[in-house]
C-alpha positions in Angstrom: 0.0 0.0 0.0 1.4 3.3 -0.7 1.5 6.0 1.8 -0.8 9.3 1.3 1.4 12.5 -0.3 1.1 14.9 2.8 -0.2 18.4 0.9 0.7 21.5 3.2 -1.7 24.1 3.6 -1.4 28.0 4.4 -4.6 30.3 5.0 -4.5 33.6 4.3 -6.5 36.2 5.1 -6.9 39.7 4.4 -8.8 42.8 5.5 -8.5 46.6 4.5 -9.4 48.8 7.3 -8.4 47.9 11.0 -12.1 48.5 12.1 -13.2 45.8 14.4 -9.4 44.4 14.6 -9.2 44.4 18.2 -12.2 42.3 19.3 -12.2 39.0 20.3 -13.7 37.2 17.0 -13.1 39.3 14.1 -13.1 39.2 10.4 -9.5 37.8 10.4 -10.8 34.6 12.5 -13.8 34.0 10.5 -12.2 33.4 7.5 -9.9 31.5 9.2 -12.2 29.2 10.6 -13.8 28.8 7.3 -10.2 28.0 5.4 -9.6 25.7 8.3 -13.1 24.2 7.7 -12.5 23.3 4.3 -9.1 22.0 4.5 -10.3 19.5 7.1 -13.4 18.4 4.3 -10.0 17.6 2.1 -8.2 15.2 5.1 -8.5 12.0 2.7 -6.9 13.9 0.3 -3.6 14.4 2.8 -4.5 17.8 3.4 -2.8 19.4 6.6 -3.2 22.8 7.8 0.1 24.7 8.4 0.3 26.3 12.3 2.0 29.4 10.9 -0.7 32.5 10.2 -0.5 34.7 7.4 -2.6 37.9 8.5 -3.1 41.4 6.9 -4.9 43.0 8.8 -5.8 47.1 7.8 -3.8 46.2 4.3 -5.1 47.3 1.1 -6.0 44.3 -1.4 -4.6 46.7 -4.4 -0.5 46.6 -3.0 1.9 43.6 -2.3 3.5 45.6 0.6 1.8 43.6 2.9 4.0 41.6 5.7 1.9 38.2 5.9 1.8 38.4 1.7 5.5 38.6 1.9 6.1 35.8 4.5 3.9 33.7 2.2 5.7 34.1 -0.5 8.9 33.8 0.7 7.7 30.1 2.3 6.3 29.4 -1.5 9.7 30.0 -2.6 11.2 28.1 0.5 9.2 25.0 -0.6 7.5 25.2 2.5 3.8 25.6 1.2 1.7 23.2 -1.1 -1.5 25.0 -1.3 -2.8 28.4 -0.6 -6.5 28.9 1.1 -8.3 32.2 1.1 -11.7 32.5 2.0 -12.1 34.9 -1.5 -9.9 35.6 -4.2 -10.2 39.4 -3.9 -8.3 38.6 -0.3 -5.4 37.5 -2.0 -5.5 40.5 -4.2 -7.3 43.0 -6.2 -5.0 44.3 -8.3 -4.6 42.2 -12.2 -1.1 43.3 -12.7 -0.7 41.7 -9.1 -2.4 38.1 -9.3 -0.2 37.8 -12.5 3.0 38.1 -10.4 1.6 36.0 -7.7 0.6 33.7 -10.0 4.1 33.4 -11.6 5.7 32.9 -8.3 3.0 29.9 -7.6 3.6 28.3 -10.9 7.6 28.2 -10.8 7.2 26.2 -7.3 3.9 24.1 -8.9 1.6 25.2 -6.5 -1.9 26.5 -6.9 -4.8 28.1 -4.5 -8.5 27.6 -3.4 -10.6 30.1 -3.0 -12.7 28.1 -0.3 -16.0 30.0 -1.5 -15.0 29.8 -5.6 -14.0 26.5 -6.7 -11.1 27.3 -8.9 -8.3 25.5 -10.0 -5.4 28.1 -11.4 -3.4 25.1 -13.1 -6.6 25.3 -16.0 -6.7 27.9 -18.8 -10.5 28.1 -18.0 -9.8 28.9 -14.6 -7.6 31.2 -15.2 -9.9 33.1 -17.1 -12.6 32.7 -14.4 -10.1 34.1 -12.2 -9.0 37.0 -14.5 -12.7 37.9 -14.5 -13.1 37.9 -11.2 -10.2 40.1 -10.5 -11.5 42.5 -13.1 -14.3 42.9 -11.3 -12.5 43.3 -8.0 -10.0 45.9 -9.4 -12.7 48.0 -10.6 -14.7 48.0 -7.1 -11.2 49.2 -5.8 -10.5 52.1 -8.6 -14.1 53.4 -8.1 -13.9 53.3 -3.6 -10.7 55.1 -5.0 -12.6 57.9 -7.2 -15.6 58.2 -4.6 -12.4 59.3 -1.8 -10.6 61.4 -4.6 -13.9 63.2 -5.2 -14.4 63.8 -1.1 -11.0 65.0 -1.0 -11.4 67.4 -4.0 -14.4 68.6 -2.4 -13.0 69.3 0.7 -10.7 71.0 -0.4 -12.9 73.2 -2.3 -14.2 74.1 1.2 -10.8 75.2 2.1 -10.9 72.2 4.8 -7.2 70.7 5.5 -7.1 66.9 4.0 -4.3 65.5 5.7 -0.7 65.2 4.5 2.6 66.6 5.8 1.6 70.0 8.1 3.3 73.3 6.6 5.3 75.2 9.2 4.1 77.4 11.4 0.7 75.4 11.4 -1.2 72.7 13.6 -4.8 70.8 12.5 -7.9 71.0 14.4 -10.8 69.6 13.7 -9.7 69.4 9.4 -8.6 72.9 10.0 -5.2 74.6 10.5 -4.7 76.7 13.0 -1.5 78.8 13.6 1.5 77.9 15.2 2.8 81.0 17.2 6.6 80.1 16.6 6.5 78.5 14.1 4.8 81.1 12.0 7.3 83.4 13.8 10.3 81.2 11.9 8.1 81.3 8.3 7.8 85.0 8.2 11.6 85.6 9.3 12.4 83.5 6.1 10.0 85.3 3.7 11.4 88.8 5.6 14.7 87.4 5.1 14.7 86.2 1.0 13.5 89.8 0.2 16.7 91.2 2.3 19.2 88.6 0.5 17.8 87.8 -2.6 19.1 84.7 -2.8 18.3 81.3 -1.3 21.9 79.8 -1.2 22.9 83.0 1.5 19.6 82.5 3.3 20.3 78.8 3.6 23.7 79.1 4.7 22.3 81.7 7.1 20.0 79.6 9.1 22.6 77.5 9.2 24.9 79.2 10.9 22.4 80.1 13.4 20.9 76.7 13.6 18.1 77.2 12.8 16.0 73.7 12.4 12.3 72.6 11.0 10.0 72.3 14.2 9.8 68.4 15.0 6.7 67.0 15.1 5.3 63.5 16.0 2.3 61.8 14.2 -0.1 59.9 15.5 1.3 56.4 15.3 4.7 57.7 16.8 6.8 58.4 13.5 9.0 61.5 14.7 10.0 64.1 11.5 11.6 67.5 11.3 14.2 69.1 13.4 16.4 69.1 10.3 18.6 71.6 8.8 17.0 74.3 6.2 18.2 72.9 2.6 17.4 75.1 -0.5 14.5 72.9 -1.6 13.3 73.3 1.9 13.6 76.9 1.3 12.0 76.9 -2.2 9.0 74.8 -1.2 8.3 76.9 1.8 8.3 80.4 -0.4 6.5 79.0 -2.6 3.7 77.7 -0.5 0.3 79.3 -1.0 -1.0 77.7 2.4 0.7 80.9 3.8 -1.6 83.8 2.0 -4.2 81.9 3.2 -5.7 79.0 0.0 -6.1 75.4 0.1 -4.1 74.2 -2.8 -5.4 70.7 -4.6 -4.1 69.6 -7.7 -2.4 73.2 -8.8 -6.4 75.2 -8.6 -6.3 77.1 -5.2 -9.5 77.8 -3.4 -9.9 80.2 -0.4 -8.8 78.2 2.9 -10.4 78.0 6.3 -7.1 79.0 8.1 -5.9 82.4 8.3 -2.6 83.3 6.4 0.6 84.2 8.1 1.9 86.1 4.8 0.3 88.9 4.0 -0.6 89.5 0.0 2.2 92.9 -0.3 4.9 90.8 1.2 3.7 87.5 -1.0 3.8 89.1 -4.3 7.2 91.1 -3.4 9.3 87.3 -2.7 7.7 86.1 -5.9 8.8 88.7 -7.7 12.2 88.3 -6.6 12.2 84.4 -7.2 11.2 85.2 -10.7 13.7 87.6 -11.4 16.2 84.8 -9.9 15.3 81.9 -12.0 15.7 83.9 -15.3 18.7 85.2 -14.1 19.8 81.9 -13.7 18.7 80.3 -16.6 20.3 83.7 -19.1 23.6 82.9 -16.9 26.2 80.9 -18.5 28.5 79.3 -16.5 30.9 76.9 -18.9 33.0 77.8 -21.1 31.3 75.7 -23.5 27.7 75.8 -22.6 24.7 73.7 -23.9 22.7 75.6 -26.4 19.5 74.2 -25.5 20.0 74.1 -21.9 16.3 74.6 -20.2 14.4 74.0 -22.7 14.6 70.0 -23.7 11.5 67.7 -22.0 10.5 64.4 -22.8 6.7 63.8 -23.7 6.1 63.0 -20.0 7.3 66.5 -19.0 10.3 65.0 -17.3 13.9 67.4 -18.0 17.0 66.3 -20.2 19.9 68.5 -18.5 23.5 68.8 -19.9 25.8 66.6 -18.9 29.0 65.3 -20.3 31.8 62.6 -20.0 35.4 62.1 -21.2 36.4 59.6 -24.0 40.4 59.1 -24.6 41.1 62.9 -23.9 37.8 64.2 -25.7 34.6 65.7 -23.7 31.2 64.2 -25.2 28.3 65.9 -24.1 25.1 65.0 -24.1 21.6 65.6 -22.6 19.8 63.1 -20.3 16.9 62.2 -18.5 17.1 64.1 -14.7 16.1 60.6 -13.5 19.4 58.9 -15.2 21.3 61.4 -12.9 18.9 61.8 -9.6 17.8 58.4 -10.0 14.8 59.5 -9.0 11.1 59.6 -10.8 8.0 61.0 -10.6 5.4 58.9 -8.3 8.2 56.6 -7.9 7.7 54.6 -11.1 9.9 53.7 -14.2 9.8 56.4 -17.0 8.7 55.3 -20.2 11.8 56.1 -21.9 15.2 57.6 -20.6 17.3 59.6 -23.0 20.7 59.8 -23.4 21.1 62.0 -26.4 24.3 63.5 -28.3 24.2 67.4 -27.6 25.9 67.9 -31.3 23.4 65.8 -33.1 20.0 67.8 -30.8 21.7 71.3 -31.5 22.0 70.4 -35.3 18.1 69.1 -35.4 17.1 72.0 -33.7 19.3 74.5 -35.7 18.5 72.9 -38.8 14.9 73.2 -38.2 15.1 76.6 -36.7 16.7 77.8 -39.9 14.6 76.3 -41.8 11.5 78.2 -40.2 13.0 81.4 -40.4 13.8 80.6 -44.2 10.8 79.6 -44.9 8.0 82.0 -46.1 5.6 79.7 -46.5 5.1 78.9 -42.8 6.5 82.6 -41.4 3.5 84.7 -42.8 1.0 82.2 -41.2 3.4 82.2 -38.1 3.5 85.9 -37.9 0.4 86.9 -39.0 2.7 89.0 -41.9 0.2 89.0 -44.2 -1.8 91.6 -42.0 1.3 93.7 -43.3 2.1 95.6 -46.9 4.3 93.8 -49.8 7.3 96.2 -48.9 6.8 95.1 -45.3 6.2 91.4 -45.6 9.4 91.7 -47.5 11.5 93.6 -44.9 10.4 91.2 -41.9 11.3 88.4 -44.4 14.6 89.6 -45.1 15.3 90.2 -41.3 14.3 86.5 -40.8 17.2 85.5 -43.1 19.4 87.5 -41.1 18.1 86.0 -38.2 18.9 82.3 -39.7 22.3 83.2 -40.6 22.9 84.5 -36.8 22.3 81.1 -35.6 25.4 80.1 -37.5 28.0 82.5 -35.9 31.1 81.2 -33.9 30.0 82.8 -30.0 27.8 80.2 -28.3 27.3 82.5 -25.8 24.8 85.0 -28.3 23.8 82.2 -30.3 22.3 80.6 -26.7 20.4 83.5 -26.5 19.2 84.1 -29.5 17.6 80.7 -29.1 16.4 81.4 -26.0 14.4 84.0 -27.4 13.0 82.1 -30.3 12.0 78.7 -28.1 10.2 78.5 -25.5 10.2 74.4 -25.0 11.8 71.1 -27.2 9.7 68.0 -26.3 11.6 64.8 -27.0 9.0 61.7 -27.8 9.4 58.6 -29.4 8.5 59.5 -33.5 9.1 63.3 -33.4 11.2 66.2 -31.4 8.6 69.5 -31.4 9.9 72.8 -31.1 7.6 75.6 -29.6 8.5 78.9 -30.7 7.9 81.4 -28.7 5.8 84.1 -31.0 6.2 86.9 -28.8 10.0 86.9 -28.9 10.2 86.4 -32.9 7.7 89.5 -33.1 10.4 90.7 -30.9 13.3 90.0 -32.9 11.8 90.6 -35.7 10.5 94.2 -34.7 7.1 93.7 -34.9 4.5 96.0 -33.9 1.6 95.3 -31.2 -0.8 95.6 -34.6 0.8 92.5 -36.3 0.2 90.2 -33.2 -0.7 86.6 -34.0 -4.0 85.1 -32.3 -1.7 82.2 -30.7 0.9 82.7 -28.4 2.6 80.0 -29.7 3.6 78.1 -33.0 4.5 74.3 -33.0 7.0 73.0 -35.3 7.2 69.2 -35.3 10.0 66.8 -36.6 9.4 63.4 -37.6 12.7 61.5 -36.4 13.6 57.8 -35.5 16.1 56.9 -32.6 18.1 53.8 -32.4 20.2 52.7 -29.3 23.8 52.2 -30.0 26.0 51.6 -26.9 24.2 53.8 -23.9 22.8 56.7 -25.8 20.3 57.3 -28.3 21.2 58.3 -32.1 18.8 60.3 -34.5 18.2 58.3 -37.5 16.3 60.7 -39.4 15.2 64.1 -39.2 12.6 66.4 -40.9 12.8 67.6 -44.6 16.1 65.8 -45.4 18.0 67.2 -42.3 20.2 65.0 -41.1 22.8 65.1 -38.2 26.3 64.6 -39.5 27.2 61.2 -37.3 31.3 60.4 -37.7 32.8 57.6 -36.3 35.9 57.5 -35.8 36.6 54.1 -34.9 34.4 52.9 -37.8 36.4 55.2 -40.3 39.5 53.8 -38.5 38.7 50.4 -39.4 37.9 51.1 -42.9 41.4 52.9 -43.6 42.9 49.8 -42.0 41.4 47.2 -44.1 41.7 49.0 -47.0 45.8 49.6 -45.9 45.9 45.7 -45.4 44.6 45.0 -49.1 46.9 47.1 -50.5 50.0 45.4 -48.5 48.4 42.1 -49.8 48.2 43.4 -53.3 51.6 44.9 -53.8 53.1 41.6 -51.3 54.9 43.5 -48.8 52.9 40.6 -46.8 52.4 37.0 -47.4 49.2 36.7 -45.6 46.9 37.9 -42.9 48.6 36.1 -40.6 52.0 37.9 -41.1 49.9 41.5 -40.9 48.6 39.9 -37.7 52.0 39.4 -36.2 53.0 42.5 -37.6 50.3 44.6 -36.1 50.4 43.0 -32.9 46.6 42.5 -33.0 44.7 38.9 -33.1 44.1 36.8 -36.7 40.8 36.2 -35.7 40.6 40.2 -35.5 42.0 41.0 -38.7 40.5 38.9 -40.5 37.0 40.2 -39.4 38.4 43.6 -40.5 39.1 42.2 -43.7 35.5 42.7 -45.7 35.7 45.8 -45.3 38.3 46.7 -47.6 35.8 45.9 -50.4 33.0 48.3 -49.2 31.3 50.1 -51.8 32.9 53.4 -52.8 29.5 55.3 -51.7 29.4 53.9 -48.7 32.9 54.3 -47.6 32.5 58.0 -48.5 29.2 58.4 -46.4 31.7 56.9 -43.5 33.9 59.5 -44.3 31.1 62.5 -43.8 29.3 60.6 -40.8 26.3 59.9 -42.7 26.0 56.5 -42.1 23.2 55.3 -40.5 23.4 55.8 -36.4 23.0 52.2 -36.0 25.6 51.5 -38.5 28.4 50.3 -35.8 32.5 48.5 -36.8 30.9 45.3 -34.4 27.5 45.1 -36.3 29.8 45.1 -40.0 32.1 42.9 -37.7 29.6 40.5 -37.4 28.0 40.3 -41.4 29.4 37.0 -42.9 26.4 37.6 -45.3 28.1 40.6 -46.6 27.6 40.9 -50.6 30.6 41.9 -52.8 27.5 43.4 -54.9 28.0 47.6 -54.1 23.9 47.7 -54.5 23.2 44.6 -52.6 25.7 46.2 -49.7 24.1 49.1 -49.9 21.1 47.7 -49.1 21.9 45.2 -46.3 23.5 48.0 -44.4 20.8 50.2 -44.7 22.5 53.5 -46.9 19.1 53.6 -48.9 18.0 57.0 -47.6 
């Protein structure tokens, strides 16, 4: 007779709010009782229930942060589980994206759970799908609880009631009001008094420094101690910035008038934003580097996030480049993964964006409509053309420092997305430029210029591929054009024997066979090819270890041409 497979059994349970948590029988225990129920219906089976208790109690069904989730699945992995009971299958989870990564983690160890009130069995496509419509439904009766408190919230704040969150200084709550803190308000108005003394936030930081001066510390209701930290500048810049202090309950960006009284008055409000105003475009007309970044400021990705200048050295050479903040900061916005992060070559941007810019000021065409020029007379149109020209050849002169400002005055914004780069032109400074009178004013304050492009990863950076109306980014590669003059060196040695082989070139370079002769094809690269090598347009993608790599090369120039992609 053969013995009965012992199947381990873990119950867990789930509930979201910690209401009722603290009584003698609660929710916790009655599924419980009911998982332990069923598992001993399944004792011929060889079902055993586990001792250890997996309990989430006051956890939200739509996270996996949730300590008896984790222990689970860390036992799952340990081999230490069989099967999984829940009372449900919304206590397990609510969330789709979730139950697929639970389910992965259950299907590498071959295990599968009962939801004690739905027979399912998750080893079956059919259940599966049950289960996926179950959790469907679950999902949405958490995204619309979550709508029906975003809505309360939104209307709350409306009132000007206080929501919750971290307490501004100079503040306490009472009854979903705040009330003011005598020092601490003291401390907030010294810094506003302060910033309109100094002017800057760097001094004023260094300042309260000096004298020690600390956020108040404050303790929350479940004990979590904050504050009594040093002022840093983003302190600083939040607190200034903070509309709490005239008085407005801020939600979402709208303001609406607050049921606490300000600490700020309006006069001494409007004066420090003023003054930050005047700083940041200070800052941004301020160049700093030697070499600076023409389009420094103004480059976004689709999602709003900044590409800043950066740069790195390559054998003795600086390469710069604009990236993604969150490649630098590491940090993103709501704590998730970007779509995309961009690594892009400054030189080949600046040439789009030139390219394009010139082309716009060139073109008459899309300047009258831009403009509104044809508001204007022939001789006018004509002059305003002409000083557009002038315009486009300015973007071409030797100091970066007036061509960055130029631009500057011509752009307002560059969004990077996946297909396209678009460049918003800021009208009012071309009618500025372009001396312009109040009367010739176009409806729009802005005018969009976008670029179909196409971006290929070679190495850690992005290349453009292709640009709008035939402009294209020169793209020279120096270790490519290297290789080619090598190979093409080698078959002449071979030619006119001053070597017997590849071998002997090997030896004589001091480089491997296998290395030369993967150089080797490319001495018999079509003359068109090697010449767009020589004036970087190649394609971005085009690198020496992907021509390395062809042993499907043709000798055929048109056949080459069109394996490597040069039919643009």
């Amino acid at each position: 007779m053969t013995e009965r497979k012992v199947i381990r059994c873990a119950i867990y349970t789930r509930k979201s709010s910690d209401e009722g948590l603290e009584q003698d029988f609660n929710s916790l225990d009655a599924q419980r009782e009911a998982c332990a129920a069923y598992i001993a219906s399944q004792k011929h089976e060889g079902w055993i229930e586990r001792p250890e208790r997996y309990d989430d109690g006051g956890y939200s069904g739509g996270t996996m942060e949730r300590p008896g989730l984790v222990r689970l699945l860390e036992d799952v992995r340990a081999k230490h589980v069989d099967v999984i009971v829940v009372y449900k299958v919304d206590r397990l989870t609510r969330s789709l994206s979730d139950f697929a990564k639970i389910v992965d983690v259950l299907d590498a160890q071959r295990i599968s759970f009962v939801a004690v009130t739905q027979q399912f069995n998750t080893t079956t496509s059919m259940g599966r799908l049950t289960l996926n419509v179950l959790l469907s439904f679950a999902q949405f009766e958490r995204e619309i609880a979550g709508e029906r408190i975003r809505d309360k919230i939104r209307a709350s704040r409306q009132k000007g009631m206080w929501m919750g969150g971290s307490l501004p200084i100079g503040y306490d709550v009472k009854d979903r009001a705040l009330v003011i803190e005598k020092a601490g308000a003291a401390l907030v108005r010294r810094v506003f008094e302060r910033y309109l003394e100094l002017k800057s936030v760097y001094v004023l930081a260094d300042e309260l420094r000096r004298d020690n001066i600390r956020t108040p510390q404050r303790t929350s209701v479940s004990g979590h101690v904050s504050g009594n930290r040093l002022f840093s500048r983003g302190n600083l810049y939040r607190l200034l910035t903070n509309r709490v202090y005239i008085g407005l309950a801020v939600h979402k960006g709208q303001a609406y008038p607050g049921l606490h009284a300000p600490i700020i008055e309006k006069e001494l409000w409007d004066r420090v934003q003023a003054a930050l105003a005047e700083s940041r475009a200070q800052s941004k007309d301020r160049i700093r580097a030697s070499h600076p970044s023409l389009l420094a400021g103004l480059l976004y990705d689709d999602l709003g996030e900044r590409l800043t200048p950066t740069h790195a050295t390559s054998n003795g050479r600086r390469l710069h480049y604009y990236v993604s903040l969150s490649l630098i900061t590491r940090e993103h916005r709501d704590g998730s993964q970007p779509s995309r992060r961009w690594r892009l070559p400054a030189s080949e941007v600046d040439t789009v964006v030139l390219g394009a810019l010139r082309a716009m000021l060139k073109d008459q065409s899309k300047l009258v409509p831009a403009l509104a020029l044809a508001r204007l007379s022939p001789a006018q149109v004509e002059t305003k053309l002409a000083s557009a020209r002038r315009l486009a050849q300015h973007l071409d002169q030797p100091n970066t420092h007036e061509r960055r400002k130029l631009i500057l005055s011509l752009l307002s914004r560059i969004e990077i997305a996946e297909a396209s780069v678009t460049l918003k032109l800021s009208t009012p400074g071309l009618r500025q430029a372009l001396a312009l009178s109040d009367t010739s004013k176009t409806e729009g304050k802005m005018h969009e210029v976008v670029l179909p492009v196409r971006f290929s990863k070679r190495h850690v950076e992005q290349k453009i591929i292709l640009a709008a109306e035939g402009e294209r980014p020169t793209n020279r590669d120096d270790v490519l054009l290297k290789a080619v003059a090598r190979a093409q060196t080698w078959f002449e040695d071979l030619k006119h024997q001053r070597f017997r082989d590849l071998a002997e070139i090997a030896r004589h370079e001091k480089l491997p066979k296998t290395y030369v002769h993967a150089l080797m094809p490319l001495a018999f690269l079509a003359p068109s090819i090697i010449t767009a090598i020589l004036s970087g347009r190649q394609p971005a993608d085009l690198t020496l270890k992907q021509l390395m790599l062809r042993t499907d090369l043709a000798l055929d120039w048109t056949t080459q041409r069109r394996q490597l992609g040069f039919d643009f």
